[in-house]
N, C-alpha and C positions, 0 to 999 in steps of 0.2 A: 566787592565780589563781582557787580556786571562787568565793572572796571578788568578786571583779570581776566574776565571769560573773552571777553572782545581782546584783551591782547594774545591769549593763548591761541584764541581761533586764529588770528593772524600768524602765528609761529606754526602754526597746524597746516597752515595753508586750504584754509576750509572755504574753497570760494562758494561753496554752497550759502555760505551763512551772512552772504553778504546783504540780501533784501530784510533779515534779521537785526545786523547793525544798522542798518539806515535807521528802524526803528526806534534805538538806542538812542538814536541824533534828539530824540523828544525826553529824555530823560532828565531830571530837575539836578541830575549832580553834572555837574560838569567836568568833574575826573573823567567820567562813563562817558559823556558825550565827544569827548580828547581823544578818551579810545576807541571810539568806536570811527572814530574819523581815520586817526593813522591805521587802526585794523584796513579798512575799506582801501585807502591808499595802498596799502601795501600787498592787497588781495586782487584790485582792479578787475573785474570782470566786465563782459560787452555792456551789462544792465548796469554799471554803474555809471554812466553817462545820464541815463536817462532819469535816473531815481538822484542824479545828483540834481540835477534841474530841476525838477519837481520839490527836491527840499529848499531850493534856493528860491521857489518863488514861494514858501512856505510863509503862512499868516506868523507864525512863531517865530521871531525873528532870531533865537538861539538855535532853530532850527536853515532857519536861512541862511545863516551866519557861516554854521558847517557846512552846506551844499555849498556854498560857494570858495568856501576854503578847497574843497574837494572840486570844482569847477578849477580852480585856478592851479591847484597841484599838477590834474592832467591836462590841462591846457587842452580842451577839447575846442577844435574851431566852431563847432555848433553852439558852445554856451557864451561867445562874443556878445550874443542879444541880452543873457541873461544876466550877464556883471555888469 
């Protein structure tokens, strides 16, 4: 079901809901965590730079895992330090 909600929001185009899915990225299923990364991809908003970073230097390393998936998708020159 969160699985769905994070792909719908992304067909929605709900960039509101983005600092919403980062949250997701902590979720123990990793269907949810898949979607809520491509959601976020596919939504990109200013704050997702910054919240990408923050997951990537996250203690969670499931959580690390997807910021940095998301660091490398947009190829942001600022997260160079952080991969």
């Amino acid at each position: 079901m969160r699985s769905l909600a994070a792909d719908t929001l992304a067909r929605m185009g709900s960039v509101d809901a983005v600092p919403a899915l980062f949250v997701l990225l902590r979720d123990p299923d990793a269907r949810v965590v898949q979607s809520a990364v491509a959601a976020i991809q596919a939504l990109g908003v200013a704050e997702t730079e910054r919240y990408a970073i923050d997951a990537a230097r996250n203690a969670d390393p499931t959580v690390r895992r997807a910021g940095m998936r998301i660091l490398a998708y947009f190829a942001f020159p600022s997260s160079i330090e952080t991969l």
